[in-house]
N, C-alpha and C positions, 0 to 999 in steps of 0.2 A: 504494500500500500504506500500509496505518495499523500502527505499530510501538506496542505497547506492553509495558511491561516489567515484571514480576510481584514484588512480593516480600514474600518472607514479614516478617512483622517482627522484632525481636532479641529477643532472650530475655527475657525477663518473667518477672517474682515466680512469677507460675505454673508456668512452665516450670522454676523454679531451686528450689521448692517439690511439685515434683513433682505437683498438685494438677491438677483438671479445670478450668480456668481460662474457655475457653468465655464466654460474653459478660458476665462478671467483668471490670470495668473495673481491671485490675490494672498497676501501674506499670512501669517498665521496672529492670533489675537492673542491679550495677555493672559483669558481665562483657556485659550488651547494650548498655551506653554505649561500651565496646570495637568491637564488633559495629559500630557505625553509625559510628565513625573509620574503619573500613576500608572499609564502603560507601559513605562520603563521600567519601573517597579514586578511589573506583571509577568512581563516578559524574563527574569533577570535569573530563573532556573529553569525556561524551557529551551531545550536547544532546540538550534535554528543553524539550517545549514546553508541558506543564501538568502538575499532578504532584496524584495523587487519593487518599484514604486512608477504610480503615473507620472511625468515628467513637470506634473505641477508642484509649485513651490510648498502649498500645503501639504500634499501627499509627498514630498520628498523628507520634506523634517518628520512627518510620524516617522516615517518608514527609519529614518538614523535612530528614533527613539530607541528602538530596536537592534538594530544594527552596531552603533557606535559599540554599544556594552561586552559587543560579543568580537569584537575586531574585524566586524565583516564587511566589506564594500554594498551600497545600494546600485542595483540593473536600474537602469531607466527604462520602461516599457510604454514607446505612446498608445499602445490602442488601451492601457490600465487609464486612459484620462478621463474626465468629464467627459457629458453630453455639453456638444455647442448648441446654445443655446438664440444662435440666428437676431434677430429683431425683439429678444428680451435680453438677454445677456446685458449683463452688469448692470440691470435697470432693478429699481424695484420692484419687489412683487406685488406691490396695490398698484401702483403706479404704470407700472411697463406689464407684465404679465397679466392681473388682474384688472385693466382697459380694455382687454380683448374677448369677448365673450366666448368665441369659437377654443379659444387656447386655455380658455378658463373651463369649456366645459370637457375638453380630452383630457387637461391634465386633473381633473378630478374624475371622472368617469369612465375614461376609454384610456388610459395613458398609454397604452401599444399605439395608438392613433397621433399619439402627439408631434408636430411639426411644424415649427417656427417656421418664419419665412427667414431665408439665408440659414439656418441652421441644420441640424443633422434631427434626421428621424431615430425616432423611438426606437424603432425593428434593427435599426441598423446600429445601434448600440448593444441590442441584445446579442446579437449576430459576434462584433469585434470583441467585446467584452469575454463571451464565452474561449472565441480561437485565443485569445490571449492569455487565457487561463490554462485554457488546454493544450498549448505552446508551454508553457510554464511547467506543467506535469512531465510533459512528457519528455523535456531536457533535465528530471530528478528523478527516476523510480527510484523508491523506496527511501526516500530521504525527504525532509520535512522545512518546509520554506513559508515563507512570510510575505506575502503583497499588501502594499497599500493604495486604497483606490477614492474611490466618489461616492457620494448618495446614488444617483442616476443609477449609473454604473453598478451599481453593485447591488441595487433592488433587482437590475433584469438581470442579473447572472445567478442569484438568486431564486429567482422565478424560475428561470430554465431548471437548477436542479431541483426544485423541490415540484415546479407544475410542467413542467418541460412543454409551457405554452408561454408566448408571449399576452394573450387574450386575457392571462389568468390574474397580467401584473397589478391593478386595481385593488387586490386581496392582499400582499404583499407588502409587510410591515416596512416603513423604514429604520434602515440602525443608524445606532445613534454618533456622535461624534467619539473616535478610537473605539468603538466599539467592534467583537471580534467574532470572528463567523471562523468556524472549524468544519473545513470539509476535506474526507479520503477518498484517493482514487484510487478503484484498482487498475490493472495494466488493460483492462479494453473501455478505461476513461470514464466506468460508471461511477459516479457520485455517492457516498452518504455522508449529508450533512451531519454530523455530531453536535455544534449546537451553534445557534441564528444571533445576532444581535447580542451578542454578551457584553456589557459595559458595569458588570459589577463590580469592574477597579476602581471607578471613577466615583466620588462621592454625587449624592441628586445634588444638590449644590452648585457643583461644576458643570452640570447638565442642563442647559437652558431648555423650559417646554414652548416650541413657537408651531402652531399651527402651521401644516400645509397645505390646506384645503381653503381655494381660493374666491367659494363662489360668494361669503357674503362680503370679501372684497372688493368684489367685480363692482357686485351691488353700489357700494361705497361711491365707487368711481364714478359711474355711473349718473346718480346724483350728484355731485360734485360734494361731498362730503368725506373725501380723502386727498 
């Protein structure tokens, strides 16, 4: 079996800005340098035998959270990035995303359907996301590695193994900032998740709750009341 271990990155300007940050090379914030003290903590007796990260600045510093302690180099992998987020990207979410009714009702309802204009499709995230992972396996059997990735990103690679549909993503919790997803492959690349969304390093505290369900900010907008 090939163990690797999923994690979302710590909270970023975007996340702390409320904004669609999406492949917005955005830095990390002072309550996500918290964030990575306690996933470094976590990390600091399981071995890790190479440690992989999206090319974004956020997901490169979890990803050393990790790494530095063990004297290991970070891979940089682009298709492990965000979804680009087209004609919202780096806008806010009332403002830019939650203006548009059509984007407000796939990204709550259909999210396999979701497609900015200028930006990349939902399906086609699911698609990159997975071969990037399963590139990833398949230059380790039987050795045990660490990527760091995206919200987007790593709800539909998640979806794929646990519904092996993209139709299914709407059901599909999101994880939370460093929080760590455990999943083994055997050698013909079948999946079992061991466990989803694990963030019980991180104190609730350090855990901001910001809704992402956008429609009664549509509403907001709408009326000019945002």
């Amino acid at each position: 079996m090939t163990k690797i271990y999923l994690i979302r990155h710590c909270e970023a300007m975007g996340n702390l800005h409320r904004v669609f940050q999406g492949s917005t090379d955005a830095d990390i914030s002072e309550n996500g340098k918290i964030q990575l003290s306690y996933l470094r903590r976590r990390f600091a007796d399981i071995p890790i035998d190479k440690v992989y990260a999206s090319p974004l600045i956020r997901a490169q510093k979890t990803a050393h959270a990790i790494a530095d302690e063990k004297g290991l180099p970070v891979e940089l992998v682009p298709d492990l990035r965000e979804f680009d987020g087209g004609i919202v990207e780096n806008k806010p979410f009332v403002s830019g995303l939650g203006g548009i009714p059509a984007l407000v009702d796939a990204w709550n309802n259909h999210p396999q359907d979701f497609h900015p204009e200028g930006g990349e499709a939902m399906r086609d995230v699911y698609e990159r996301i997975w071969h990037a992972v399963a590139d990833i396996v398949q230059k380790n059997p039987g050795k045990t590695v660490a990527a760091a990735s995206h919200g987007v990103a790593l709800r539909c690679l998640i979806c794929r193994l646990l519904k092996n549909t993209i139709e299914e993503l709407k059901n599909i919790p999101w994880t939370e900032n460093t929080a760590v997803t455990l999943v083994e492959f055997d050698e013909q690349l079948h999946p079992t998740v061991c466990f989803f969304n694990d963030h019980s390093h991180v104190p609730p505290e350090y855990l901001p709750k910001r809704s992402r369900i956008l429609t009664l900010s549509s509403e907001l907008v709408k009326e000019g009341k945002a």
